[in-house]
DOMAR-294167 format. One record per atom (N, C-alpha, C): y, x, z; residue number from 1; residue in three letters. Coordinates in steps of 0.001 Angstrom, whole numbers, plus 500000, padded with zeros to 6 digits. Layout:
! DOMAR-294167
<<Y; X; Z>; NUM; ALA>
...
! end
This chain:
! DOMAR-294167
<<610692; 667422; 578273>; 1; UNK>
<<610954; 667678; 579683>; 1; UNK>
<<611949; 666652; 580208>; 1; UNK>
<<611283; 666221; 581124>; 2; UNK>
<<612379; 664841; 581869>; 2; UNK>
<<613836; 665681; 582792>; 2; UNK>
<<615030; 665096; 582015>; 3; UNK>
<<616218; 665541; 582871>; 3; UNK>
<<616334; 665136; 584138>; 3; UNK>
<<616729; 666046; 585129>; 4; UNK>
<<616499; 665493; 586429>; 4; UNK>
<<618518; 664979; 586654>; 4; UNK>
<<619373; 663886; 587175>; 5; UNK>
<<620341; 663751; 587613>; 5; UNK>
<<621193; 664503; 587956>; 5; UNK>
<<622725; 664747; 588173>; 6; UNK>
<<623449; 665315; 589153>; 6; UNK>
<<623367; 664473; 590338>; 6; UNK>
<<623557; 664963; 590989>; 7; UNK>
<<623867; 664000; 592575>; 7; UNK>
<<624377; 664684; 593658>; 7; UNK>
<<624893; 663898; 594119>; 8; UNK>
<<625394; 664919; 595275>; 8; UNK>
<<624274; 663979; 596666>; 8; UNK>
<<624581; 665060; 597798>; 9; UNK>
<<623814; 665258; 598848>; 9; UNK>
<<623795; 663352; 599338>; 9; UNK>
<<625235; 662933; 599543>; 10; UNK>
<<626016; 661836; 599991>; 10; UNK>
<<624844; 660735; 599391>; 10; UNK>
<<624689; 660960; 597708>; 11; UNK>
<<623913; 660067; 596663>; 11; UNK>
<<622630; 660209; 596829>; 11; UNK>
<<622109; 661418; 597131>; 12; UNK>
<<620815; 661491; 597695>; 12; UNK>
<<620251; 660841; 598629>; 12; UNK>
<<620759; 660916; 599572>; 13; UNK>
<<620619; 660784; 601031>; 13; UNK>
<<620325; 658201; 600795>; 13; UNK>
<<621779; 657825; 599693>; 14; UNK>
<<621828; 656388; 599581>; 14; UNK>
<<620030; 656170; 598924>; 14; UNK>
<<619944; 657012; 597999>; 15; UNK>
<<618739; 657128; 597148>; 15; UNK>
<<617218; 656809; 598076>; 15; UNK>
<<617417; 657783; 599009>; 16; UNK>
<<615942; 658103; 599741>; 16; UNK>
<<616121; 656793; 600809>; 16; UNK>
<<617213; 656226; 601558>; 17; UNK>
<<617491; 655102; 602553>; 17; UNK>
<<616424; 653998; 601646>; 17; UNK>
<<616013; 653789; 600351>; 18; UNK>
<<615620; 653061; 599574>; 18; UNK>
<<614361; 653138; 599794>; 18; UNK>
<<613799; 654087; 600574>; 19; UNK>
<<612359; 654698; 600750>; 19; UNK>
<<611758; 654460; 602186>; 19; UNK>
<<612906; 653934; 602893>; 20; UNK>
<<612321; 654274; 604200>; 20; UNK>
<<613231; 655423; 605332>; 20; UNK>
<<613667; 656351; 604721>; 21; UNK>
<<614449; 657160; 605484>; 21; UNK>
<<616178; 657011; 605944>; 21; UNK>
<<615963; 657661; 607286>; 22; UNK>
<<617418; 657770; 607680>; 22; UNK>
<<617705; 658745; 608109>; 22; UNK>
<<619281; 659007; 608836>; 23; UNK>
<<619362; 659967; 609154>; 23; UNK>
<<619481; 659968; 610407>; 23; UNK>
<<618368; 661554; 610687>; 24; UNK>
<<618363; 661839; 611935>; 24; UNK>
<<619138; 662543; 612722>; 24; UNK>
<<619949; 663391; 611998>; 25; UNK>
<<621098; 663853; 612280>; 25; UNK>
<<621485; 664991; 611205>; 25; UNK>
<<622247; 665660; 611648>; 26; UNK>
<<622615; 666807; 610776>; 26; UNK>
<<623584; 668003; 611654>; 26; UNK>
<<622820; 668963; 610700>; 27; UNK>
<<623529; 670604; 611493>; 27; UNK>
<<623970; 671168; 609852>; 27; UNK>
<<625429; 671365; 610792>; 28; UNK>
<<626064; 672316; 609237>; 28; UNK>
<<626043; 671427; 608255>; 28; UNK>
<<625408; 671936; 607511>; 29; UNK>
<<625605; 670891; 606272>; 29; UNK>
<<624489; 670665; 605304>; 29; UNK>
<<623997; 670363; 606264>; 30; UNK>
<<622440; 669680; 606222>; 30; UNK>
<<622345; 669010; 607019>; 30; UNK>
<<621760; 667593; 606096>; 31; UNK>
<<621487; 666468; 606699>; 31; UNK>
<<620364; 666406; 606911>; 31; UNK>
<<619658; 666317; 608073>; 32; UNK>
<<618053; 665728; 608343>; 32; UNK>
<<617336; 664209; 608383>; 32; UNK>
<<616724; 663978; 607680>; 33; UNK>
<<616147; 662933; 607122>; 33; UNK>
<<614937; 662128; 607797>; 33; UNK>
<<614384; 661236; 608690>; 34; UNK>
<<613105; 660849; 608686>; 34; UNK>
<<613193; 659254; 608381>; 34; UNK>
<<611646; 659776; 608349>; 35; UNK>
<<611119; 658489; 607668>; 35; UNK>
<<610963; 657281; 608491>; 35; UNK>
<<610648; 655670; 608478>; 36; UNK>
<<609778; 655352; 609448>; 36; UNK>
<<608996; 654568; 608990>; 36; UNK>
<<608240; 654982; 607858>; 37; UNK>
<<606876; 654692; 607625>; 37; UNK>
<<606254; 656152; 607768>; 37; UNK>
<<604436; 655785; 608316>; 38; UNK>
<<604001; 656722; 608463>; 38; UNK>
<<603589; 657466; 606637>; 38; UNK>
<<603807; 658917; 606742>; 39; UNK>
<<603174; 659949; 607627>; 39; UNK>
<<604539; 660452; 608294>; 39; UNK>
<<605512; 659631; 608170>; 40; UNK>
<<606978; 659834; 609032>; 40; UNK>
<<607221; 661346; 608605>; 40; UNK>
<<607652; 661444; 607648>; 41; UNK>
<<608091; 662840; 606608>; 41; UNK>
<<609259; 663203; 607021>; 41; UNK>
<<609624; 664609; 607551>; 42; UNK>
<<611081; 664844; 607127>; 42; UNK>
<<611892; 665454; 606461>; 42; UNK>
<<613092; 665275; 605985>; 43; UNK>
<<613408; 665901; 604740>; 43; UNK>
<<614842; 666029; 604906>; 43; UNK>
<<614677; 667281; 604548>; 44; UNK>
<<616487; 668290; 604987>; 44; UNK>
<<617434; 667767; 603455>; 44; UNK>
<<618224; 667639; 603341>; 45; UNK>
<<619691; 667473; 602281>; 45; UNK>
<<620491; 668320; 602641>; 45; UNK>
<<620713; 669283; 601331>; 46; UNK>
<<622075; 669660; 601647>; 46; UNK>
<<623378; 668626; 601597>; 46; UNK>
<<623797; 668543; 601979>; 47; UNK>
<<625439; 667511; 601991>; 47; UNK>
<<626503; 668650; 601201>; 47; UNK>
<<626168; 669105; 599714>; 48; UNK>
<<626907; 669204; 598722>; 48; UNK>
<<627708; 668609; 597852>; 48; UNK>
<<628649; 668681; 597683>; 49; UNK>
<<628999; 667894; 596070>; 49; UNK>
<<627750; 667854; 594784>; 49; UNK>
<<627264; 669053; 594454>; 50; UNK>
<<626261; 669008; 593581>; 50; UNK>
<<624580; 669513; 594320>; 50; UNK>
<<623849; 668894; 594109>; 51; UNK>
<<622195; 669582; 594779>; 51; UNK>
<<622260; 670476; 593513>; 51; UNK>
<<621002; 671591; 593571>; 52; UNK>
<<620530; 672659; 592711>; 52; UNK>
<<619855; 671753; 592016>; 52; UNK>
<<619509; 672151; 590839>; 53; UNK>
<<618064; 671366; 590197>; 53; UNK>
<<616861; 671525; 590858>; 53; UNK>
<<616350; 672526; 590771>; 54; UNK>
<<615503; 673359; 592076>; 54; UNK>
<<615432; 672935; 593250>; 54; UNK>
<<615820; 672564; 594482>; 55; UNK>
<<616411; 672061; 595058>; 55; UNK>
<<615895; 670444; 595361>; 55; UNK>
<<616281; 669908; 593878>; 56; UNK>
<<616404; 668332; 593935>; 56; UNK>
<<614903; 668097; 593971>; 56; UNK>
<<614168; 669188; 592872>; 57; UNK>
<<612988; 668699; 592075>; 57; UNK>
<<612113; 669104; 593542>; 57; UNK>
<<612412; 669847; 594313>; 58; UNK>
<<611439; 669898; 595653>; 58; UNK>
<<611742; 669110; 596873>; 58; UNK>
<<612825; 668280; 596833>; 59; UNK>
<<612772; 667253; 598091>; 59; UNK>
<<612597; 665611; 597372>; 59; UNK>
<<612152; 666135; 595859>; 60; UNK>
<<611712; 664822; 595053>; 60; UNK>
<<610074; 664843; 595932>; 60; UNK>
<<609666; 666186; 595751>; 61; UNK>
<<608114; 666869; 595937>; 61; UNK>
<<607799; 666253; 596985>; 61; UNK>
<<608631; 666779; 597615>; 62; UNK>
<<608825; 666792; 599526>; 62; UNK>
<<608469; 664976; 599916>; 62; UNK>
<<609351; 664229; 598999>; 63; UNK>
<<609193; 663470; 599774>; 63; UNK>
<<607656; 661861; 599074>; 63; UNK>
<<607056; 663162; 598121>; 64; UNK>
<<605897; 662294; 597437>; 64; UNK>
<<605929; 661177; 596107>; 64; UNK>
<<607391; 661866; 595406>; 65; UNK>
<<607353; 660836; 594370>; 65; UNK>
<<606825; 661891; 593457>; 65; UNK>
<<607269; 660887; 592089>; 66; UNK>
<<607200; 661931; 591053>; 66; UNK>
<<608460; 661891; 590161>; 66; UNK>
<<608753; 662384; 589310>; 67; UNK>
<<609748; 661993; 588692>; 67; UNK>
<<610596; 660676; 588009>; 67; UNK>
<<609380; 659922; 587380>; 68; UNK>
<<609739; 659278; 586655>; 68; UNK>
<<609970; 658142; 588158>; 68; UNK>
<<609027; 657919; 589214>; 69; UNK>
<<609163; 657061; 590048>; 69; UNK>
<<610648; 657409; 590560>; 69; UNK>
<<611219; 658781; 591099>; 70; UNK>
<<612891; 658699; 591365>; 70; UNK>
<<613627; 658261; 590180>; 70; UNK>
<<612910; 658032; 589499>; 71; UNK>
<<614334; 657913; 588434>; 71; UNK>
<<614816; 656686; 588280>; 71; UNK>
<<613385; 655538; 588592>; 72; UNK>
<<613219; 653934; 588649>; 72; UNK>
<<614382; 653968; 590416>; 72; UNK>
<<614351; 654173; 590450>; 73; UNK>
<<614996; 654416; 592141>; 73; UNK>
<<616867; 654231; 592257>; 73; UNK>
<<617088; 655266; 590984>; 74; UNK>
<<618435; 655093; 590445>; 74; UNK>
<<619514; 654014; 589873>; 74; UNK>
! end
């Protein structure tokens, strides 16, 4: 089973900018994410110190990789 990272929201957020996304703004403490390549995806972050595993492994989902491709990303 492939280990998924700690990261925080902050590291996430540098991670996905690598993809295409920025931020569109944020409420609370969640950051909102779009894309600007199409299918122009958007994708919520919590702005935690730590993401859930759970969490990570569905805005990995969310945003169409797979694992091993986020990990080349790092």
């Amino acid at each position: 089973m492939n280990k998924l990272p700690v990261l925080s929201g902050d590291d996430l957020c540098k991670i996905l900018e690598k993809l295409g996304y920025y931020e569109d703004h944020q409420t609370g403490s969640h950051i909102i994410l779009r894309n600007i390549h199409p299918p122009y995806r958007r994708l919520t972050v919590p702005n935690h110190k730590e993401i859930a595993k759970g969490t990570l492994r569905a805005i990995i989902q969310q945003a169409g990789l797979g694992l091993d491709e986020f990990k080349e990303l790092l």
